[in-house]
N, C-alpha and C positions, 0 to 999 in steps of 0.2 A: 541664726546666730552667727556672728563672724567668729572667726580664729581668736580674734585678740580679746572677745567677750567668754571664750570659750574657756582660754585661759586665766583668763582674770579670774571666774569662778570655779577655777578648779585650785588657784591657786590660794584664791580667799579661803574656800572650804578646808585644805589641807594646813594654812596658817591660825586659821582659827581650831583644827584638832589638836596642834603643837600646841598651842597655846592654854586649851585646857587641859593634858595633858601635864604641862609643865603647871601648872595653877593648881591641880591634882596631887601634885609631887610636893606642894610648898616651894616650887621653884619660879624665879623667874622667866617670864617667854624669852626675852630681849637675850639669854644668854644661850640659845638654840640655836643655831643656823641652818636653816635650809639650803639643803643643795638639789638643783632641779636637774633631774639626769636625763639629756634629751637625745640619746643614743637613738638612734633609725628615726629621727626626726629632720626637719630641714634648718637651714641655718637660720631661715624665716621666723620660725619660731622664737630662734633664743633670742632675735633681735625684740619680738614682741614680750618676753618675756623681763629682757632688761628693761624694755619702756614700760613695765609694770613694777619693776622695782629689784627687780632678782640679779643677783650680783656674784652668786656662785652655782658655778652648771659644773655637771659630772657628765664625763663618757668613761665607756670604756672597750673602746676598739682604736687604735691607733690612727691609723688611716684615718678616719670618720674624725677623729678629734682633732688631730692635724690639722685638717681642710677646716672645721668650725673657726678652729681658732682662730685662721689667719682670714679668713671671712670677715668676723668678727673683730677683727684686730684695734678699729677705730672706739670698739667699747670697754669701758672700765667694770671687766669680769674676771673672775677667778676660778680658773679651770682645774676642775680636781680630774684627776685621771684614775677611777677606781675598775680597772678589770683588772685580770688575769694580766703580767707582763711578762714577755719572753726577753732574757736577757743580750740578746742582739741589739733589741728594740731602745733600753730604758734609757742611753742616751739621746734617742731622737724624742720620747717622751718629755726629757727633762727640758728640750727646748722650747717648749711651747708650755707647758703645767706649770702652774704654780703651786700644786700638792698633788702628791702619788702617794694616794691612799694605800697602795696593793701591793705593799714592800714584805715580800714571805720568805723570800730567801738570800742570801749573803751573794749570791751571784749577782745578782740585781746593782750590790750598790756601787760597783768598780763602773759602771756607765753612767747611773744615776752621777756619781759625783764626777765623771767627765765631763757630760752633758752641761752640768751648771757649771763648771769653770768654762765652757765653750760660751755659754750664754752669757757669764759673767753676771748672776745672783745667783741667792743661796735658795735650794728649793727645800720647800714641805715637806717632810715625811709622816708617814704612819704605816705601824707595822700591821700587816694585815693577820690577825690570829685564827688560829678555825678552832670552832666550837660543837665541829662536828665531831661524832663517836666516831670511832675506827673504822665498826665498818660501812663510814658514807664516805671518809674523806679522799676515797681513789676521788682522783679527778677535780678535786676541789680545791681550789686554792686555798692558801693559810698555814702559818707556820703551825708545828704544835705548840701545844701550850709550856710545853719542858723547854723547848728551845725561845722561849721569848726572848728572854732576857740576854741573850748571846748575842740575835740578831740584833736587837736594840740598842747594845753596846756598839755594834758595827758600824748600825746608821750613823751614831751618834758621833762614834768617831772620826768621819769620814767626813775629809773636805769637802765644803760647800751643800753638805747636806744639815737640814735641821730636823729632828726627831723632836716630831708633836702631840706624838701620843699613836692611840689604837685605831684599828677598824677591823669592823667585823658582820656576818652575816648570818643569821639566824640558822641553827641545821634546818633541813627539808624535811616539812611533817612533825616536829617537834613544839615541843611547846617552847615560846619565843621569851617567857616569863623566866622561865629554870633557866636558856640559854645565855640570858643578859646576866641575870647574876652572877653565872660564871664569871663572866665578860666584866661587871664590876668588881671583883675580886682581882683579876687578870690585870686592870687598869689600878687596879691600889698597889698590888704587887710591881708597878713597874712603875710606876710614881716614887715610891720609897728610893730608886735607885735614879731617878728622872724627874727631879721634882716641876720641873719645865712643861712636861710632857704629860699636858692638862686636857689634848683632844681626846675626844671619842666620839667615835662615828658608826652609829647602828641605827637600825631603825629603819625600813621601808615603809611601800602604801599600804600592809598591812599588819605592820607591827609598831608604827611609832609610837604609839602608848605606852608601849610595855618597855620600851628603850629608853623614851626621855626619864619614864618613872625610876630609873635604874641608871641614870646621869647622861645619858647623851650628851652632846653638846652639839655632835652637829646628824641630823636626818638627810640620807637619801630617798627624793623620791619622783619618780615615773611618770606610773601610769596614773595616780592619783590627780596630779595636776595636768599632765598633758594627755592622757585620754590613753587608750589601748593603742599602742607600738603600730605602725602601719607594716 
């Protein structure tokens, strides 16, 4: 089987689970977005990926998305930057992303929004929240959930950035059903103050069910469509 058949039915498989998933929920698919994260992949890839249809890729390693991007540069794609980001970093991010998912703390946004006045557009935000217990969240990115609405206000206020709502990432080991709810709760609570700020982004290759059922709008996913990480 070639690479581009390879993908095509990984990628069929994983648009036809959104799909009943959202068909599950009494929702429609058309309002889910998949984002295909082709992190330790080649640029190869996301060129075959776009000639299959796909129009939003996630990394999340600087360097690595960098290089994709400008790779890539002749194609009409939208690069979500969802890792961990060090506040050195998030203006050289802002100059290639067109959404940085993985906005958790207030240092972040004083480059994010230099970034895009260097670029000269306004970039995507989403605040990254954790939904982890206490004692998992060493080491894991995400604001708490007490502090949302502070950082949100930051984005928000901040030149050249646009606050589009959530993201977020199942705890490890937990049920991913209790976690989303949180998470829809999380997302109504900062709607009320953001009425704008209508994304939500949960959901991998092994929880998209239980995310779009619980409002997703847009799904990250991997290994589902392009196979186990090399």
């Amino acid at each position: 089987m070639s690479r581009r058949s390879e993908l095509a039915a990984g990628l069929a498989a994983v648009q036809e689970r959104v799909a009943a998933a959202a068909r599950s929920a009494g929702r429609d698919p058309d309002e889910i977005t998949l984002t295909v994260v082709t992190k330790f992949f080649p640029a190869s890839d996301v060129r075959l990926l776009a000639d299959l249809g796909v129009r939003d890729v996630g990394e999340n390693r600087h360097q690595e998305a960098m290089a994709k991007a400008a790779e890539c540069a002749d194609l009409e794609l939208r690069w979500h930057y969802i890792g961990g980001l060090q506040s050195n970093k998030a203006a050289a991010v802002a100059g290639y992303a067109d959404v940085v998912e993985s906005v958790d703390r207030a240092r972040l946004v004083p480059g994010l929004s230099r970034g895009a006045a260097e670029r000269g557009r306004d970039l995507d935000c989403l605040v990254q929240v954790s939904l982890d217990p206490p004692e998992q969240r060493e080491g894991r990115s995400g604001v708490h959930p007490d502090e949302l609405l502070a950082l949100a206000a930051a984005v928000a206020d901040a030149e050249g950035l646009v606050l589009r709502g959530l993201m977020a990432v199942a705890p490890l080991g937990a049920d991913p059903e209790q976690a989303f709810d949180d998470l829809a709760r999380l997302a109504e609570r900062l709607r009320a103050d953001h009425p704008d700020a209508g994304v939500l982004s949960a959901g991998m290759s092994n929880d998209l069910e239980a995310a779009v059922a619980r409002g997703a709008t847009h799904v990250r996913i991997g290994r589902a469509v392009l196979g186990e990480r090399p």
